[in-house]
Structures are given as structure tokens and as C-alpha cells.
C-alpha positions in Angstrom: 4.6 -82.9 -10.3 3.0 -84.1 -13.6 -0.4 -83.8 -14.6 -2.1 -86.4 -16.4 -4.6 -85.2 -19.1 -5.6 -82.1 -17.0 -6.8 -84.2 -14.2 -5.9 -84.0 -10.7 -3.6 -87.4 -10.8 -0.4 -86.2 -9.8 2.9 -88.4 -10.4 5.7 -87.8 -8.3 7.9 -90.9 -7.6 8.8 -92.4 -11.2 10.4 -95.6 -11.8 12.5 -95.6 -15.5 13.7 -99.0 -17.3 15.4 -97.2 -20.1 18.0 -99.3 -21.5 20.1 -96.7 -23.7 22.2 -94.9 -21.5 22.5 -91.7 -22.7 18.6 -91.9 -22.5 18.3 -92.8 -19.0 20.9 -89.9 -18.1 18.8 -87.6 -20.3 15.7 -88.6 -18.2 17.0 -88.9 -14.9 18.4 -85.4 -15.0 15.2 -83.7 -16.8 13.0 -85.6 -14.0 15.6 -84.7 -11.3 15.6 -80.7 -12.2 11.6 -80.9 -11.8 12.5 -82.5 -8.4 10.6 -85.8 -9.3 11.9 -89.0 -7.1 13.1 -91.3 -9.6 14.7 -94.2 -10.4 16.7 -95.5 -13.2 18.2 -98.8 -14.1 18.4 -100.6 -17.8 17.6 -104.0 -16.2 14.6 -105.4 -16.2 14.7 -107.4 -13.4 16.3 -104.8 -11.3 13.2 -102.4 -11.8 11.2 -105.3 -10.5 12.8 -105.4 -7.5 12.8 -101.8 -7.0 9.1 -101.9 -7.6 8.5 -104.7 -4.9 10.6 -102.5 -2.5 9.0 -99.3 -3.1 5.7 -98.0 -4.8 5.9 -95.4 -7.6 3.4 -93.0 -9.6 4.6 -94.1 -12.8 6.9 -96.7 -14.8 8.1 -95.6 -17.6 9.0 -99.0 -19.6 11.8 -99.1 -23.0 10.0 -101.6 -24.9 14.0 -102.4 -26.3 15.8 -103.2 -23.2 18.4 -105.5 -23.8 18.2 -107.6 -20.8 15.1 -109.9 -20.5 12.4 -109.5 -22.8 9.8 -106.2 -22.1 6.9 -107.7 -22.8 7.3 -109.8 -19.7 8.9 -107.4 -17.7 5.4 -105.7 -18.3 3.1 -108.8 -17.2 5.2 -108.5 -13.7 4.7 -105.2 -13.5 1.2 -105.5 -14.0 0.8 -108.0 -11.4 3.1 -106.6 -8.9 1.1 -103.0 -8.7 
């Protein structure tokens, strides 16, 4: 589990739009060995759907991706949840 700031918020399913791949494998396996439920994709619009199917603890967003443009990506995340 993750900690945020000390508090008692505790993060355990994690949703990852990384669009570098040796990124998102990085990630996925260092959130995998702390036995965090995550998901990874590089599209933005298939983290969207994931996020309608399923709610997570945290998003973690690549402002870069290269399909569809992040700061849009992050107005639908922030109306979906």
C-alpha cells in the first residue's frame, strides 16, 4: 500500500497511462512486486474505459502520450471519478 503524505489514505488499485514502454514495464513490475493491482496501457482512451469499468486509488497520467492529447484525457478523467 502507498501512503500519501503520512496520512492514512491508502492507494491500492492504480491505473498507469504511460506511453513509453520501457516505462510502463518499469512501473508495472515495481507496482506488481509491492503487490499493488494495477493497470497499464499507453492509450488514452483505453485507460478511460478501464476507468468506467473499474474504480482505482490512483491514475498516474504521462502528460506525453502519443495517442490523443493528455490534457483531455485529464478533463475525462476528472469527470468520470
Amino acid at each position: 500500500m502507498i501512503e500519501a503524505g503520512g496520512s492514512n489514505v491508502v492507494y491500492e488499485k492504480i491505473l498507469v497511462l504511460q506511453g513509453e514502454p520501457k516505462m510502463r514495464r518499469y512501473m508495472g513490475s515495481f507496482l506488481q512486486n509491492g503487490k499493488y493491482q494495477c493497470t497499464l496501457t499507453d492509450k488514452g482512451r483505453t485507460g478511460l474505459s478501464a476507468l468506467r469499468e473499474k474504480q482505482y486509488d490512483l491514475i498516474v497520467l504521462d502528460m506525453m502520450l502519443k495517442e490523443g492529447d493528455s490534457l483531455e484525457i485529464l478533463k475525462e478523467i476528472r469527470s468520470i471519478s
